[in-house]
N, C-alpha and C positions, 0 to 999 in steps of 0.2 A: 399456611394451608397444609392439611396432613398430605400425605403420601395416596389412600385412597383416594381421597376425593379430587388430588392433582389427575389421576389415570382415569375416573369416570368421565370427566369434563373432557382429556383430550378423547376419548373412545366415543363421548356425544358429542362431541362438535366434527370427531373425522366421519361419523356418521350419516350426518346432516350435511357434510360436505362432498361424502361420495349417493346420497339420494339428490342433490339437488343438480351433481354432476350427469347422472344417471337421467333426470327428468329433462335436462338438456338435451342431452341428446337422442332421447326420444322425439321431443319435439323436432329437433334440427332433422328428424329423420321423417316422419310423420305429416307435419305440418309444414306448406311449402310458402307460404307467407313471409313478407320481407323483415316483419315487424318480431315474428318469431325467431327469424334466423339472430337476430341482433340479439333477442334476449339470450338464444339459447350462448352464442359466444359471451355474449358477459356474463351468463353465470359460471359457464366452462370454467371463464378468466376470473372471477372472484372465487372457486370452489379452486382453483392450482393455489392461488396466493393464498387460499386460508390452509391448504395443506400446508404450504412449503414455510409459514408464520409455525403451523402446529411442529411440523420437520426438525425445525432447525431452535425450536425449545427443547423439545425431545433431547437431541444430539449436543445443545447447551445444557441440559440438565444432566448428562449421561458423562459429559465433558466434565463439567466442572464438579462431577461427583468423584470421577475418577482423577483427578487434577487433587482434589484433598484425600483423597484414600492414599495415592503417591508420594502425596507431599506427606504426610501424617506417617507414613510408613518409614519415607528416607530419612524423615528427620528423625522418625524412633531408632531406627536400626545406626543412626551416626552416633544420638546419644549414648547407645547402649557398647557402640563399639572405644569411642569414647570414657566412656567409666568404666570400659574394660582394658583401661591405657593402652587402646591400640588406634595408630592411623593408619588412612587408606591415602595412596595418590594412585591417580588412574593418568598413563600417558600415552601419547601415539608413536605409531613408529619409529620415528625420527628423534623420540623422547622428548619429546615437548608437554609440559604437564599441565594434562587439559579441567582435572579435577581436584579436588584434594578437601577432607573429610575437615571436622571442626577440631578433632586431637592435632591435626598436622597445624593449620592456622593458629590453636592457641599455642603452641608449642616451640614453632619453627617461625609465625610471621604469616600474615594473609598476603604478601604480594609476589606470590611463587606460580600461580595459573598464567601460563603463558610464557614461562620463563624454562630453561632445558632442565632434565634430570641430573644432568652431570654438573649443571650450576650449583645445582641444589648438593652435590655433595660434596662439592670445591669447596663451598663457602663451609667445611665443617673438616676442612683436611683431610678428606677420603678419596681417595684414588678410585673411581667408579668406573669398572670396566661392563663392557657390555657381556659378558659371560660371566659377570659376578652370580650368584645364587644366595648367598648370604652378607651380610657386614654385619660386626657390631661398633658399636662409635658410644663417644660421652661428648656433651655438651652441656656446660651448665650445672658439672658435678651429675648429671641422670645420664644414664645410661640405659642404649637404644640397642633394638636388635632387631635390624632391616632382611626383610624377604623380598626379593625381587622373582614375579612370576613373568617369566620372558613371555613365554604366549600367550597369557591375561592380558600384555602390556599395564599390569598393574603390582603396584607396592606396598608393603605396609611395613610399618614400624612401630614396635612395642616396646614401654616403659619397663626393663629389667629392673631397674634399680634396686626395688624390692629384695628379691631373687638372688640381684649381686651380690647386697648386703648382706642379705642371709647366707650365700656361699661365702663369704669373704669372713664373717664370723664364723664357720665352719672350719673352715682351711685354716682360720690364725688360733684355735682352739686345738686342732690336730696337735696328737702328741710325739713328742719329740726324744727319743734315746740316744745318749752318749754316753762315752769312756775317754778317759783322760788316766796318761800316767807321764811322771815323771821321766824324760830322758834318761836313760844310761843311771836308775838310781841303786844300783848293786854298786855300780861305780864308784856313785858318789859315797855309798856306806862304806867302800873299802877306804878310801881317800880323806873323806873329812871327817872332822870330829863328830862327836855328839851332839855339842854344842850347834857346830854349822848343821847338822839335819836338822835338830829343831828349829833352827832358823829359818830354813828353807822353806821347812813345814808349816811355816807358824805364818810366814809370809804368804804363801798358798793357800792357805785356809779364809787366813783376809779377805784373800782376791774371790773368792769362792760366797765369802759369808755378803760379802756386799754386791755380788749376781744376783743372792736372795733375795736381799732388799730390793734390789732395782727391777730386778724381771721375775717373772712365773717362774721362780726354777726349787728344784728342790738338789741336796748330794748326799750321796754318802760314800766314806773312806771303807772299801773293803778288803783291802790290805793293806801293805805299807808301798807307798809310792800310787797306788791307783785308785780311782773315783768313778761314781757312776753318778749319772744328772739324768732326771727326766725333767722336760720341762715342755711346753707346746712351741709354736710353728709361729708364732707371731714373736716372742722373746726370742726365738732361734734370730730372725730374721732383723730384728732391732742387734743384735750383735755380731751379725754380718756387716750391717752397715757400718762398724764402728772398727770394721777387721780386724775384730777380737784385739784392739790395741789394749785392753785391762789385761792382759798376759805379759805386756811389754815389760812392767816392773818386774817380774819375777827374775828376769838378766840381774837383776841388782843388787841381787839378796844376798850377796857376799862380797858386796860391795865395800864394808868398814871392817871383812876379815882379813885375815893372813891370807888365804884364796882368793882374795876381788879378780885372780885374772879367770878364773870360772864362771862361764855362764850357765845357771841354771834358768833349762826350760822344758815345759812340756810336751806332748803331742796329744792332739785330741782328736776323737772320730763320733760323728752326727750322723744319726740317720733318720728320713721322715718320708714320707708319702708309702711305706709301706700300711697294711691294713691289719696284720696280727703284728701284737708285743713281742714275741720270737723273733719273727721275723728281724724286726727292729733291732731288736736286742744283736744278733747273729752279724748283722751289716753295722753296726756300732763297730763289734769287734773289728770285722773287715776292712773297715774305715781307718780304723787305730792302725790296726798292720799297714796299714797303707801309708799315713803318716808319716808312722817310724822308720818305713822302708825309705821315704821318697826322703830322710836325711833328719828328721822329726824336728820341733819346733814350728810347727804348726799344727794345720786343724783341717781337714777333711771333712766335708758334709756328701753324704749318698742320697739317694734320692732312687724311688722306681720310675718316674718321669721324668728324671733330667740329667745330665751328663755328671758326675763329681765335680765339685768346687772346693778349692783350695785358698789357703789364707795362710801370711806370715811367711814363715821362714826366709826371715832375715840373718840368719845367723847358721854358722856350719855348726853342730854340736860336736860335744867336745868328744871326743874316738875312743870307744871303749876295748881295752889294751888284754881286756880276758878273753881267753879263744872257747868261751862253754859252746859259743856258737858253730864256732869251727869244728869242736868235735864232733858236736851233732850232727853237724851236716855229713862231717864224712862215716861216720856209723852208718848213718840211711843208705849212703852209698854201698858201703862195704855189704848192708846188711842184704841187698837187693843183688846184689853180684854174686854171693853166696849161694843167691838158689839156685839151683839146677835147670828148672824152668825157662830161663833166663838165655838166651843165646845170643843176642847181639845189640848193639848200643850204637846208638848212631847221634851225630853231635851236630849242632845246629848256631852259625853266631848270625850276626845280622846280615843283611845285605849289603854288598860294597865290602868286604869284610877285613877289618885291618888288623893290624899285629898283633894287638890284642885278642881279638875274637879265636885267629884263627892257635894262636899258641896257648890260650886255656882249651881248645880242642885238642887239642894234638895231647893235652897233660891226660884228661880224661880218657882217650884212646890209649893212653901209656898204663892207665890205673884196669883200665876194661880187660888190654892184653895178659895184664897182670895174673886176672883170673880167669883166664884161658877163655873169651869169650872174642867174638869178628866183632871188630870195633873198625866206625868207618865216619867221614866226615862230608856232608851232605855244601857243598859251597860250587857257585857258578861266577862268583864277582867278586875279583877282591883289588884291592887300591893297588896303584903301582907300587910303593914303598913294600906292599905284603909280596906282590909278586916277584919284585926284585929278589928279598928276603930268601925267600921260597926256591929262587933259582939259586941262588949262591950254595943255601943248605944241603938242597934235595936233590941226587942225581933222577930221581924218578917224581921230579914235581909234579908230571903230569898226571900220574897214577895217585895223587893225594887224595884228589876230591872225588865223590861221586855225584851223581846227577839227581835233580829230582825224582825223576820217573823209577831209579833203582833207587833211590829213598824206601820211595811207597810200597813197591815191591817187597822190600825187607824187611817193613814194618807190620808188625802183628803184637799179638800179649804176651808173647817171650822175646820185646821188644826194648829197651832203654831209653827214651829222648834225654837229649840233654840239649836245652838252652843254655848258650855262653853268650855273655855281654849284652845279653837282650833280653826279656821277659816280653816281647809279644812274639807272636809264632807268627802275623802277622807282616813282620817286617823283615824275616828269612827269608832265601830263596827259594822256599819249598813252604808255602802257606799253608798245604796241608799236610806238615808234620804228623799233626799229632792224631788224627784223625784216625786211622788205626791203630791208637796203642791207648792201652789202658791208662786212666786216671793216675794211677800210683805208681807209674812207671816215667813220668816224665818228670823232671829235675831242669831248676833254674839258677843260675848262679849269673850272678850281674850286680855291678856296680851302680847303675844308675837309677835315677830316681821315679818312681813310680810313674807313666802319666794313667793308667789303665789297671782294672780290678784283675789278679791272676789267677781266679777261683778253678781254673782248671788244672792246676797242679796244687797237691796236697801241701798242707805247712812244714811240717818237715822236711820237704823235697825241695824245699825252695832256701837258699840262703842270698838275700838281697841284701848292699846292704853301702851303702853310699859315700859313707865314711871311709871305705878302703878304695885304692890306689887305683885297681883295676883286678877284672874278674882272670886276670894270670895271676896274680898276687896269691887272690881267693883260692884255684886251683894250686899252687904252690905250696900253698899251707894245709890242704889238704890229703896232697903227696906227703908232705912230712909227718902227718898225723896219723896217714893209713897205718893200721896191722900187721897189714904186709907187705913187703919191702918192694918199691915199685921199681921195674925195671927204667931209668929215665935214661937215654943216651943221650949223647951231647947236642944234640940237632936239635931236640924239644926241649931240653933245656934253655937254649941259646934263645928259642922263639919265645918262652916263658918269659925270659931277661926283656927282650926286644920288647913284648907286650908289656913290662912295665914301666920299662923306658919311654915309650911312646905317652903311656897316659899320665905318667908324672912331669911329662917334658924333661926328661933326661932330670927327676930329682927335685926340679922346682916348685911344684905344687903336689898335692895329695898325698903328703909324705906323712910317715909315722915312724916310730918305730918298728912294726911290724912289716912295711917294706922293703925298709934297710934289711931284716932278719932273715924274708923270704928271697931279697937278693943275692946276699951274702953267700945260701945255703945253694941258691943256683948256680953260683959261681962256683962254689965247692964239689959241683955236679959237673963242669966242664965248660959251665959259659963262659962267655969274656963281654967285659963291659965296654971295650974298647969297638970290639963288633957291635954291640947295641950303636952305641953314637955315631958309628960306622952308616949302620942301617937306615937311624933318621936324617943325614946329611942329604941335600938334595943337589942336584947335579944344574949344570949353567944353563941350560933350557928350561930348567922348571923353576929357576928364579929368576928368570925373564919374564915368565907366565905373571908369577906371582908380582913381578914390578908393575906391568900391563896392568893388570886387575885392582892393584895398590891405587894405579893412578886418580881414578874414579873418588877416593876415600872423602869424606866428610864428617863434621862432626855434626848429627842430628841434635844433640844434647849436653850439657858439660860432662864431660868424657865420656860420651857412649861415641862412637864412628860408625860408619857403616862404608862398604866398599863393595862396590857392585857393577856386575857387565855382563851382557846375553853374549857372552862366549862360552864353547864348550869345555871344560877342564876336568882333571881327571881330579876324584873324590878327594883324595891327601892333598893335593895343590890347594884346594882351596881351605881345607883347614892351616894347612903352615902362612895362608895369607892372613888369619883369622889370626895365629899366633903372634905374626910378624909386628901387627897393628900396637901387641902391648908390648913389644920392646922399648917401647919410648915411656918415660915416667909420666906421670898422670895420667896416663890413662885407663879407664874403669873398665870399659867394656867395648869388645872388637866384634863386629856384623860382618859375612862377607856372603856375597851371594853371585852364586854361577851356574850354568846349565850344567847338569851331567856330562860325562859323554857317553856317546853311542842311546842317548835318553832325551825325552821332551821332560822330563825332570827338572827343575830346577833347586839346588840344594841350598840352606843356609848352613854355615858353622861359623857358631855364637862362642867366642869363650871371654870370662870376666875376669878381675880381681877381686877379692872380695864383693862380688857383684853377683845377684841369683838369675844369671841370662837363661835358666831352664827354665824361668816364669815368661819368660820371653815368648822361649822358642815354642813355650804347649799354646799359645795365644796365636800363631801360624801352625798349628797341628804336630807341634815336632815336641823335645823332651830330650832328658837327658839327666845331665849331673849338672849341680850346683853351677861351676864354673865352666863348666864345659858341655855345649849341647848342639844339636841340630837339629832341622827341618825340613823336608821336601816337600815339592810340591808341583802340580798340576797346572795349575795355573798359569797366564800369563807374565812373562815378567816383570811387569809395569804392577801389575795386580799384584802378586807376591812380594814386589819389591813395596807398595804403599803399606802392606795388610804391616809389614815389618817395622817401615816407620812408626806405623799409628803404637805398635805392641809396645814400642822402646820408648814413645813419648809417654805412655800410659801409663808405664812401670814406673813404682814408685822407685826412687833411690836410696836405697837398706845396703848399708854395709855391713859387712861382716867383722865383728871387732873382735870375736871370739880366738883365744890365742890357747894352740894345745901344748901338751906339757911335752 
């Protein structure tokens, strides 16, 4: 029946039903008969029951109209949000999930109404906090990206996958800049033949021509020793996972020469997630420096979104015995001292600051004095063995150091820094060094190995360089190099000796000729070596300490140890426990870890045998040199002491077979 003629029929029947009501109680009113009164009640009584029939069709037809307009609606708006790969769950406050859309049931399972929210993300490995706001999660290879509206008490989750896909073809198509050059190969053109550089060359090129083949990459040689590669972000990242071991052959390339005991290797520098080619290209280069500095034979990747990663360097490269570097460096110096402008230098080694730090200061102050300029040494912490040192040398030890706060004071643009034995300013006792002084005025001289970019001091200003002994060696060599004639008295001298004694352990490790040289010349200055071995000797309370500490010792690994105890010790104790550990044959690598004192610090000092424990120590936030590193830290000891474990189980074991001439 149409729609009209339904509303005539009810408007004529309520019609009929309110005139015959009407006529009733006229009568019942009018006519006092008993016979009436009865009619007029039953028609009263059949005129209510035919409203309350007409009533309750009305309010059935009004019902069940709106019952399909709802239903026709929810179910449009499910399917629509549904082909729009998004779900809904609707829950209550206790999160209990009272609804849930047809994306979520074909997706997730229909038997989730009535079950918790936090069930529902258990079973998919998500940690579901009640102040979450966002998740994303995969299940099933698809990948979701959950909104939680807390005051809704309602959820939805949408199908990325799309999205991801299309980002993830984006991100592995990103292009990728590098530079690659040969180790120390001026070196190698003074040393080997012809013959051998083609060899080397030819073997290189191999490793290079078969990258082609296997990944997106393109090279080209643009001089002799160095290479440029572009290639994208998904080939980067396939020979990541392979930790660039197709580099490993190139150790071998002189392997059937008269040289087999040379190792020839590279250094490479990556850089990706920037947005201009410049860019890239510029942190390429950064990267390489960085490489090279942190001991080279390996490979650097940068990144504008993520911390540097490193690969390789298994092997110490072989020490290159030309000083172009050394003179460079100290021309810069000389060249900066010469100006007028120029009035005071002020020198900076790490914190805790030991023999070494503090007697390549003392050389620089000796070079600074030279050209009539206040030269001063900015230190608040230095190890017993330095203070000992310091009191025997110095009637006026107290008067050595200056304090932070008259740092700052002194420092402006007619200012000098000098970083010794460190390259972060960071880890000084005066963290804001450099902060008032010009870019091209601060100078880095350090031995160890990169773990941080040092873009804030110019290239030339910087000589790092990992291969030498220790950064007195470096300053050594660069007294001998100066101009002009540096006034060095025997007390800085003696401390210069003392700093390389220390870092070679009296001679044993980090040796070249060129420390022998720098020795020799110190001695001819007034040191005595015999005062060096004097100075590292440790007295019958401090190898107690170090038995105490010993005791703890274990071996985590085949020859790694570690030796550990929440006592307080002073910074040198715990590295001569570090040392003590490889007195004994076989073993590769020595762990030892102790609080500071007067510190909630806890310090490690890592040293190896042919072992790269500075890969160690950057894996607990610390760094260093090849064999020789540390790391401090905040943390618990228990925490600090596991992070140390997990670092030394993880570490692969790379020896160092490389043998210098």
């Amino acid at each position: 029946m149409k729609f009209n003629k339904k509303i005539f029929l009810y408007i004529l029947f309520s019609s009929l039903t309110f005139l015959l009501i009407l006529g009733s109680i006229l009568s019942f009113v009018f006519l006092s008969e008993t016979k009436y009164w009865v009619l007029t009640i039953i028609g009263i009584t059949f005129s209510v029951l035919i409203l309350g029939i007409i009533g309750i069709l009305i309010s059935y037809k009004y019902a069940y109209k709106n019952t399909i307009v709802k239903k026709s609606f929810n179910h449009f708006v499910d399917e629509v949000i549904s082909h729009n790969s998004l779900g809904v769950i609707i829950y209550d406050n206790d999160y209990k999930i009272l609804w849930v859309s047809t994306f979520i049931n074909n997706h997730f399972g229909k038997k989730w109404i009535g079950s918790s929210l936090i069930d529902f993300f258990n079973k998919y490995n998500i940690d579901f906090k009640p102040t979450t706001n966002k998740i994303q999660f995969n299940n099933n290879d698809i990948y979701y990206d959950a909104n939680i509206w807390t005051i809704q008490n309602c959820l939805t989750i949408r199908d990325i996958s799309i999205q991801k896909n299309i980002e993830d073809i984006y991100d592995a198509e990103l292009s990728v800049i590098g530079e690659i050059e040969f180790d120390n190969y001026q070196l190698y053109q003074s040393i080997l033949s012809e013959e051998d550089i083609y060899k080397i060359n030819k073997v290189f090129i191999n490793i290079l021509d078969s990258l082609v083949q296997k990944y997106n990459l393109i090279y080209r040689q643009y001089t002799n020793g160095k290479f440029f590669v572009f290639t994208n972000k998904e080939s980067l990242k396939k020979m990541e996972e392979t930790n660039f071991s197709f580099l490993k052959p190139l150790h071998k390339a002189l392997e059937q020469s008269k040289q087999s005991n040379i190792i020839i290797s590279v250094s490479a520098g990556f850089a990706t997630g920037y947005r201009k080619l410049w860019e890239k290209m510029e942190n390429a280069k950064s990267a390489l420096l960085q490489a090279q500095s942190r001991g080279g034979d390996q490979v650097v990747i940068v990144s504008n979104t993520s911390k540097p990663m490193y690969y390789g360097s298994s092997s110490e490269i072989l020490h290159d015995i030309s000083r172009t570097k050394i003179k460079s460096i100290t021309h810069s110096i000389e060249s900066r001292l010469k100006d007028p402008k120029i009035t005071k230098v002020i020198c900076y080694g790490h914190t805790n600051a030991d023999l070494d730090a503090v007697g390549a200061s003392l050389g620089i102050v000796a070079i600074a004095k030279t050209y009539g300029k206040e030269a001063y040494i900015c230190s608040t912490t230095q190890d017993d063995t330095t203070k000992k040192s310091i009191k025997q040398l110095f009637s006026n030890a107290d008067d050595l150091f200056i304090k932070p706060q008259q740092a700052n004071k002194l420092t402006d643009e007619n200012t000098l820094v000098f970083l010794l034995d460190i390259a972060d300013f960071r880890r000084t006792d005066n963290p804001e060094c450099i902060s008032n002084a010009r870019t091209n005025n601060i100078f880095i001289i350090d031995h160890h190995r990169l773990s941080t970019n040092v873009d804030f001091s110019p290239k030339l200003n910087r000589y790092i360089d990992s291969s030498t002994s220790s950064a007195s060696e470096i300053v050594t060599e660069i007294i001998m190099f100066a101009n002009q004639k540096v006034d060095l008295n025997i007390q800085t001298a003696q401390m210069l000796l003392n700093g390389i004694y220390l870092d070679t352990l009296q001679f044993t490790k980090h040796v070249n000729s060129r420390t022998f040289q720098a020795a020799s010349w110190l001695e001819e200055k007034g040191a005595n070596s015999s005062l060096s071995s004097e100075a590292l000797k440790i007295d019958k309370e401090t190898q107690e300490k170090v038995d105490e500490l010993l005791k703890n010792m274990y071996e985590v690994k085949e020859g790694y140890f570690l030796a550990s105890k929440d006592i307080s010790l002073s910074n040198d104790v715990i590295s001569v426990a570090a040392e003590q550990i490889l007195r004994i044959s076989g073993r590769k690598a020595a762990f030892v870890v102790a609080k500071l004192e007067n510190t909630n610090t806890y310090k490690l000092s890592a040293r190896g045998i042919n072992v790269n424990v500075q890969l160690i120590a950057e894996e607990v936030g610390g760094g260093g040199h090849y064999s020789t590193s540390a790391a401090t830290s905040s943390e618990s000891f228990d925490v600090f002491k596991d992070n140390i474990i997990q670092a030394i189980v993880s570490a692969k074991d790379e020896s160092n077979i490389n043998k210098r001439f």
